[in-house]
N, C-alpha and C positions, 0 to 999 in steps of 0.2 A: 620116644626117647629124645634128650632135648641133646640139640645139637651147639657145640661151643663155636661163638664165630669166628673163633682164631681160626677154628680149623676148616670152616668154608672159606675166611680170607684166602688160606693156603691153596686150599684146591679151585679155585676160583682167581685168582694172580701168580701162584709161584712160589709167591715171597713166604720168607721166616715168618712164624705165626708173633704177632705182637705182645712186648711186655708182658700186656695187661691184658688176662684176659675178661669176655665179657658174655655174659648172654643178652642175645641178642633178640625183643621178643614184639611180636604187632598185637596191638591193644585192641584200635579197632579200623576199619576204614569207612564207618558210615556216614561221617560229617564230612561232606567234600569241601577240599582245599582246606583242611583244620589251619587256623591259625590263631594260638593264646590257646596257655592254657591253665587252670586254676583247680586246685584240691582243696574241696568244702566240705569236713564232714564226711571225710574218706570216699567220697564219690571225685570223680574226673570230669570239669568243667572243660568245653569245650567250642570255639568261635569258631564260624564259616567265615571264610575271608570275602569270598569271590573271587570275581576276575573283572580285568579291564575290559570295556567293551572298544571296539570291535576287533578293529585291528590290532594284532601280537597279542588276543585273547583267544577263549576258546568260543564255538558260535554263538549267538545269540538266542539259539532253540537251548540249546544245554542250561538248564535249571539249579545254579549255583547255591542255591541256598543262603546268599550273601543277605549280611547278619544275624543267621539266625545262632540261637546258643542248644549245643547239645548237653546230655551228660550221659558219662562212660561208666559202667563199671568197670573198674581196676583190677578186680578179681579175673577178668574176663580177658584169656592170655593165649599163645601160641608162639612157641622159639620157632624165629624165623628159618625158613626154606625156599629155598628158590618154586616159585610158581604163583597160583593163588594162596591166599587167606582162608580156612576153614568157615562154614556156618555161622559159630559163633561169633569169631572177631567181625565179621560181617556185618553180623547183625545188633552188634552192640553200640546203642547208642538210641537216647528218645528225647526227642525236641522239648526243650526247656521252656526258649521262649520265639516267638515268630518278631521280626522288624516291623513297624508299625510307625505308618505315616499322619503326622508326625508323631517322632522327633526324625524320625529316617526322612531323609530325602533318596528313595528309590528309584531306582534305573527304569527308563520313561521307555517301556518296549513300542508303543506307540512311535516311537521320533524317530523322523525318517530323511536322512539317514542316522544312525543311533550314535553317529558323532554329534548330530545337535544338541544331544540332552548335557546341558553347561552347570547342571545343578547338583547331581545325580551323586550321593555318598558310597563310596565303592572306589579300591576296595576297604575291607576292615581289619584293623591290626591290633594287637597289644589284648591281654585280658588279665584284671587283675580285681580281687573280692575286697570290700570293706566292709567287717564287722558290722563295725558301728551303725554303718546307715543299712546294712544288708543289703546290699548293691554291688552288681557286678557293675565295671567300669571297660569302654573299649574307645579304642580312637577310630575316626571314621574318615582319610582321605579321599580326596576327590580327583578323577579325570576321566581321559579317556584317550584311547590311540587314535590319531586320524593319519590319513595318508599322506605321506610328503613330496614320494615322486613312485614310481611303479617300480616295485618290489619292496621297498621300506616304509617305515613307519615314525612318528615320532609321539612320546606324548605328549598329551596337550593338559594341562594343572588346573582344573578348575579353581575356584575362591571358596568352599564354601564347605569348607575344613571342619571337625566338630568331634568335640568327645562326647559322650553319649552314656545314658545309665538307665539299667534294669533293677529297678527294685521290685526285690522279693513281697515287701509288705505290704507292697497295692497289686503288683503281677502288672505293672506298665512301667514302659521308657519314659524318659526324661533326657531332656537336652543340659551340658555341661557347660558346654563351650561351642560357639559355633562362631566362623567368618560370616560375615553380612554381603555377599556378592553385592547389592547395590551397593553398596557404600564405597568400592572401589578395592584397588587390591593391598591399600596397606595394610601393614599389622601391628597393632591394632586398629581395626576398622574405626574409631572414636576415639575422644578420651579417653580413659579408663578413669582418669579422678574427676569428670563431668559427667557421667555415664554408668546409667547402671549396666552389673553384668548380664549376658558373657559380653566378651572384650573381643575375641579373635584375635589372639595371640598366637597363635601356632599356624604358622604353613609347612604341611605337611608331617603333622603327627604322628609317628610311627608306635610309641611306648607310652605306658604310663605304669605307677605305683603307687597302693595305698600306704601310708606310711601314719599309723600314729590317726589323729584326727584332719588328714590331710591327704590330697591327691596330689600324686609329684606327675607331671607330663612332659615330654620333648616333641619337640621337632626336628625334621631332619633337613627341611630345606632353608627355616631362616636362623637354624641353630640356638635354639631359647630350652631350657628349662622351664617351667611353671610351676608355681604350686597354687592349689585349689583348696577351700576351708571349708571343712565338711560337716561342719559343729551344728549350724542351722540346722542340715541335712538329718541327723542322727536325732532328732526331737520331731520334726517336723518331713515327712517324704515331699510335701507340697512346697517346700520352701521356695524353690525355683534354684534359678543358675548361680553357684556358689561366688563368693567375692576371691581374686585371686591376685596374685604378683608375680614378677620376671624373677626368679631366683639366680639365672647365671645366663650368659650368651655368650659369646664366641673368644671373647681374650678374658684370660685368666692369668690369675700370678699364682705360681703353687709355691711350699713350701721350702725355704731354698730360693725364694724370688727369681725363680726363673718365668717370664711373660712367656704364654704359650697363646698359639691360634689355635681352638679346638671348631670342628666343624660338621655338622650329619648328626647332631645329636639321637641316638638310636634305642640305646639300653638302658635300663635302671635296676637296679638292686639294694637290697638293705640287709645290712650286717652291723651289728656290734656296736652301734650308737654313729654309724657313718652309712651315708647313701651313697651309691656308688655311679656313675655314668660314667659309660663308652661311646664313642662315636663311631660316624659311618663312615667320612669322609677323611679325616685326618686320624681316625683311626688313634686315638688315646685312646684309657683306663683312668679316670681319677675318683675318688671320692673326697665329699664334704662330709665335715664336723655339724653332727647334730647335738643339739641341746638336750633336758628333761622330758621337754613337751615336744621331742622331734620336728621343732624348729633348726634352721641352719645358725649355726654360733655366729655371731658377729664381732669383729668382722668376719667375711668368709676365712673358714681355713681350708684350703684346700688340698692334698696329695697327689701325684701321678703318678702312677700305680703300672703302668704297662705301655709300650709302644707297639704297636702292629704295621703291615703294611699300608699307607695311605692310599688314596686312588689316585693314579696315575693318568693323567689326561690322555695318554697316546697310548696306552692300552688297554684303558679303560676298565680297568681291575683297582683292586685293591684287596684287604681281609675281611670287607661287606660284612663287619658285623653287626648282625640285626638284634642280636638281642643278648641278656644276661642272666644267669641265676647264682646262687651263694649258696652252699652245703651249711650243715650246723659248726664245721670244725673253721670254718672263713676259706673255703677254698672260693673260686670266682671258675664259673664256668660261661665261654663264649661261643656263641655259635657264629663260626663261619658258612654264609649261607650254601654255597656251591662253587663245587662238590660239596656235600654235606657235611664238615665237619665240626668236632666241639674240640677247643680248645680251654685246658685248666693253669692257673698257678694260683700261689698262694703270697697275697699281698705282701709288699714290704715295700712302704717308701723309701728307705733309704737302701734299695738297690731293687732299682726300676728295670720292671723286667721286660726286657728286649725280643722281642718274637718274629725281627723284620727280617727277611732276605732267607726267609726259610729257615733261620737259626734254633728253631724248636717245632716238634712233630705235633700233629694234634694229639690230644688224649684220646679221643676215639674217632675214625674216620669212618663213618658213618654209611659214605659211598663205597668207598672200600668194604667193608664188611658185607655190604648186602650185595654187592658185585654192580652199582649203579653208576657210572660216572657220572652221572645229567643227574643225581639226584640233588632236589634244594630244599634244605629246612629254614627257618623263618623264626623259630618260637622251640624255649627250651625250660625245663623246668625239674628241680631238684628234692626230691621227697625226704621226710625225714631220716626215710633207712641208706640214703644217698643214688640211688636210683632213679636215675634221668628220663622224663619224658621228653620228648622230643618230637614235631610235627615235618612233616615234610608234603609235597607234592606229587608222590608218585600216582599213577596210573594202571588200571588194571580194566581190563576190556568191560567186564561185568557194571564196572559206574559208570560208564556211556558217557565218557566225557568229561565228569565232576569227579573228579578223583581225590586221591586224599590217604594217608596214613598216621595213625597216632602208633609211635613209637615208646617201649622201653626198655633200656640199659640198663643194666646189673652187673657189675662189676664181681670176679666171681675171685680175685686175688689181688694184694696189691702187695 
């Protein structure tokens, strides 16, 4: 019997069952730490994140899986109940493709202590498909936690950032984009009009999207845009690392000339002849004006599209939005990482929607519903019937440590 989550919310909190209700169902938990996720062909693509090593990670025996790609069948379902997963959701899921060195730079279990390894790709975020070259695309951040004083931790950011591709027509990675650690930490490591590519442009890549004949990517630490040109790529899998440009960074003029500081570049999405980006840190919504050939119009035109809560240095919050997806009608859906929720509206620049100080509920609270407070999703995704996958972190005794849930939402009224 499948069970509605309004009515676990209730008997689980108290409260009045929500609006809207939803079924609430686990896909699968066999990709530990799932993060990104992509529908190819009616199958369920799916990224291993990992984790940091050492410290404020999980231990170094625990076998993360980091980068490997699974796939889901989507058929393969169960409405949520408090306890384990059934057999099936369990077991659903078979390794696509394994990380391979190179283009991975992989976590050196050798170094000792495993804060030495300064090189090491992990963990990994964002996953998005391009037709054209038949290539799954993921970004591949670097660090690791060391010890700052006894009890706490701090991370420490490696240089040696890199977006990375699996193409289907040879069955090997490729490197996109990588920082050059010798080269020092700016970014870009070189010229970029002296210099072939990659450039290392991005510290701390969290997203990317395929758009058109083109790769859109962010970062979240030195707040850049990229776009990537994939045209080589789609004739040729050997081409090598594609030629690329800065498409936006941190002050913009939006419509309306108002100068804004955007910063944490995080999400990406695409709708309607416009690309859409949220941030992490100052927490906007805007999209840019695409062309024909899903270029950006020139000059830029830009919209802002939403305000969230920014991060707040002295309490060290904010609306941590990691990521974005768009329904076929132009709704915009946001995942607030933790507690898990997703937040919805539906664009209009000329009345910017306001979401700060609490003043609008999430569309679905994701912690709420399964009764999780500590739970955090990362990665969200909107299918054509409007039915949200959604990744999170939970844990369950039987994964020894690598844990992991692929969620999906169904919306059963509105």
């Amino acid at each position: 019997m499948q069970i509605l989550a309004t009515t676990l919310l209730t008997a689980l909190s108290g409260t009045q069952p929500l609006e809207t209700q939803f079924l609430v169902e686990r896909i699968s938990t066999k990709p530990p730490f799932p993060r990104g996720l992509q529908l190819v062909d009616g199958q369920l693509y799916v990224l291993c994140r990992g984790r940091v090593r050492e410290y404020g990670g999980v231990s170094a025996e625990v076998e993360d899986q980091a980068g490997t790609l699974y796939v889901l069948d989507p058929a393969v379902s169960e409405p949520f109940a408090p306890g384990d997963p059934g057999p099936a959701v369990r077991d659903n899921g078979a390794v696509v493709a394994l990380p391979s060195a190179p283009p991975f730079r992989l976590w050196d279990r050798s170094a000792s202590p495993p804060t030495r390894d300064r090189e090491t790709d992990r963990p990994y975020c964002g996953l998005t498909y391009h037709p054209g070259t038949q290539s799954f695309y993921l970004c591949a951040f670097s660090g690791v936690d060391k010890p700052e004083q006894k009890g706490q931790s701090t991370f420490s950011k490696n240089l040696t950032d890199a977006i990375l591709r699996y193409d289907r027509r040879t069955a090997r990675w490729y490197e996109v984009e990588r920082h050059d650690i010798e080269k020092g930490g700016l970014y870009p490591h070189h010229d970029p009009a002296r210099s072939k590519p990659p450039h290392g442009w991005l510290n701390g890549p969290d997203n990317c999207l395929a758009v058109g004949d083109w790769l859109y990517a962010v970062s979240k630490d030195n707040s850049l845009l990229v776009r990537y040109d994939l045209r080589a790529l789609i004739a040729d899998p050997e081409a090598g690392p594609p030629p690329s440009e800065v498409v936006l960074g941190s002050d913009v003029t939006v419509q309306g000339g108002e100068r804004l500081r955007i910063e944490g570049h995080s999400a990406l999405g695409h709708h309607d002849g416009w690309l859409y980006l949220a941030t992490r840190t100052s927490s906007h919504v805007l999209r840019i004006e695409l062309d024909a050939e899903r270029l950006p119009v020139q000059p830029l035109k830009v919209e802002l599209l939403a305000r969230y809560d920014p991060y707040d240095p002295e309490t060290k919050k904010s609306a941590n939005l990691t990521d974005m997806t768009i329904d076929r009608a132009g709704n915009v859906y946001l995942v607030s990482a933790k507690p898990s929720r997703i937040y919805r509206f539906t664009p209009d620049p000329k009345r910017v929607h306001d979401a700060r100080g609490g003043k609008v509920q999430p569309y679905v609270d994701l912690a709420a519903l399964t009764g999780n407070p500590q739970m955090k999703s990362e990665n969200a995704m909107v299918d054509e019937q409007g039915r949200l996958y959604v990744t999170s972190g939970d844990a369950y005794a039987y994964q020894g440590g690598a844990g992991g849930v692929v969620w999906r939402i169904t919306p059963r009224q509105e």
